[in-house]
Structure formats: C-alpha cells, structure tokens
N, C-alpha and C positions, 0 to 999 in steps of 0.2 A: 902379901905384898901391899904396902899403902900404893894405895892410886893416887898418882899426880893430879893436881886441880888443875881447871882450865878456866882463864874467864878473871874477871878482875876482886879484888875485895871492894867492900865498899867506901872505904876511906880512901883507897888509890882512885876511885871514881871521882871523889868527893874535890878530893887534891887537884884533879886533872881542869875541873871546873869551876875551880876557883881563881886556878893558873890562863884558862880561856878568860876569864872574866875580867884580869886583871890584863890582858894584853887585850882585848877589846875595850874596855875604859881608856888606855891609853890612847889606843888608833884612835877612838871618836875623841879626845881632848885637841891629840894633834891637826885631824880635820876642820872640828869648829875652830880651834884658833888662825887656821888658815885661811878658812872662808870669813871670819870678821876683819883678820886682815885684808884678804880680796876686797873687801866692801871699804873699806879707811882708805886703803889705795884708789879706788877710783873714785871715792867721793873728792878727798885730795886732788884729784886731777879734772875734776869737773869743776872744783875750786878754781884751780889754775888757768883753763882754759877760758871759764867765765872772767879772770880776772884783765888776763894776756888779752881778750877781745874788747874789751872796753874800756881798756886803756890805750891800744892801738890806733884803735879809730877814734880816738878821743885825740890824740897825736897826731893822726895823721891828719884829723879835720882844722886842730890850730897852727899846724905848717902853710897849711893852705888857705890859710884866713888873708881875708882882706882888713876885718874888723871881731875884736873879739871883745866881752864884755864880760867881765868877772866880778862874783861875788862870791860869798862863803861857799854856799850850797848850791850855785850854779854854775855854769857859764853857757853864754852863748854866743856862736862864729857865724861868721857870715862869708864865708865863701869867696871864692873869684869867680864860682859861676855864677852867685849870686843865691845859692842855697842857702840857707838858716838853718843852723843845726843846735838843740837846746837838749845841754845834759844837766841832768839831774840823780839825784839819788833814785838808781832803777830803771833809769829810760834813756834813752836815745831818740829824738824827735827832730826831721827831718823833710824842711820846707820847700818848695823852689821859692822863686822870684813874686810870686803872685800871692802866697802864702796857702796853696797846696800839700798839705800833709802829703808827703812821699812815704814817708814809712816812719816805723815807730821799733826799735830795738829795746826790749825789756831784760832787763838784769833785777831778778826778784832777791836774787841773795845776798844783794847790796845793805850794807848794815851800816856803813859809814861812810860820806864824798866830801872831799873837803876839798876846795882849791885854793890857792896864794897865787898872789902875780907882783914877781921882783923882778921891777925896772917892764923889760919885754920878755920876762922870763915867767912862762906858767908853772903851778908844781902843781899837779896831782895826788893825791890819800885816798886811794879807795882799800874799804874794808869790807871784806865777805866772809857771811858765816853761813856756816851748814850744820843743823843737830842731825844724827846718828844716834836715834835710843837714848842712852843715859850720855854720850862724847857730842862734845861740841866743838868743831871745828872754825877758828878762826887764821883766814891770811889777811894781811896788811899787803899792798904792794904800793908802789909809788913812782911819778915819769913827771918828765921837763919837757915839756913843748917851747919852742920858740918858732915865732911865725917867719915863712921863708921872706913874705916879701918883705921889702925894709921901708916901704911907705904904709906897713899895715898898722891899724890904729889898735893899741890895745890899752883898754882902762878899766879903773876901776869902780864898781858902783851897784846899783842896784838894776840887776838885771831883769829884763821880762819875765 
C-alpha cells in the first residue's frame, strides 16, 4: 500500500507566503495612505481655524471701531473703549487708553495680509501656508468689515 503524505510540499508553502505577503503589502498601503490622509486633514483644519480666528476678531474689532487707519500691510482701530488694536502680518497687538500692551495674538502661518478700504468699507486677504514634508498647503480667505458706528472715522494712509 502507498502511504498517504501528510504535511505540505514545499512550493504550496512557498505559494501560501507569497499570498500573506501580498495581502499584508496591501493592508500597510491602505494604512499609510490613511494616516497621511489623517494628517492633510487636520493640518487643513488648523488651517482653517487659524484663518476663521484672525479674520473674526479682525471683524469684529473694525465694527467696533471709533477710528480706523489703513494701509497695505496694516491696519490699526481704535476702539470705543478706547483700546488700540494693530494687525499686522502675524500678530494681533492689543493696547488700552494709556498704551498698555494687553495682549499680543500671534498667527505665525500668516504668508500673506493685505487690506483695501472702499469708501467705509474694509476688505481683508489673508494667506496661510503650512509645509507637510514634500505638500504645501496654501488657503486664501477674505472678509468686509464696515464700522457699526456712523460717525467712525476711517482713512486712508500710513499707519503706525
């Protein structure tokens, strides 16, 4: 009687671990590309939120202006409390009355500030970039401020 064999040949071994090999190549392709995805996503949204914040309060401080002073690369408001507020490419600086530095808000991935002032109407260009390795991430966003009060003085010129 031939004796049945037990046990594998060596080429069906061979087979079997080439077949893991090529389904493990896969799973780690689909992982890495998820986790550089993961990372594009929330650099995009640290993008966004740095953008949303410094345009807001940049908004929300020429509403509330009593006097505002515009140039290319800056501007600066003056409040109805009587705070001084001076943006720039990067910062947010933030005086009372007496010219007390209150605080200083820094946007370091500020790449671009541009301001216009048509008639009483401000426009905003800010541009932010972020590198990621070899990807570079640029957004543009843009806002209109106009000052609520209507005796606020707003011109044009070289500002502080």
């Amino acid at each position: 009687m031939i004796a049945r064999r037990r046990g594998f040949t060596l080429i069906e071994l061979v087979i079997y671990m080439a077949l893991c090999s090529v389904g493990l190549a896969t799973f780690l392709m689909i992982e890495v590309g998820a986790r550089q995805s993961l990372t594009l996503q929330g650099a995009i949204l640290d993008l966004e939120e740095e953008g949303r914040r410094y345009l807001n309060a940049w908004r929300g401080d020429v509403e509330a202006a009593q006097q505002v002073l515009v140039s290319k690369d800056r501007v600066v408001v003056v409040r109805l409390d009587g705070h001084t507020v001076v943006y720039t490419q990067g910062s947010r600086v933030e005086t009372d009355a007496k010219g007390k530095k209150l605080g200083v808000d820094w946007f370091p991935r500020t790449s671009k500030l541009e301001f216009e002032l048509r008639g009483r109407e401000l426009k905003a260009t800010l541009e932010i970039r972020r590198s990621l390795g070899q990807t570079a991430l640029t957004r543009t966003y843009r806002r209109v401020a106009t000052p609520r009060l209507a005796a606020a003085v707003v011109k044009k010129g070289k500002a502080p």
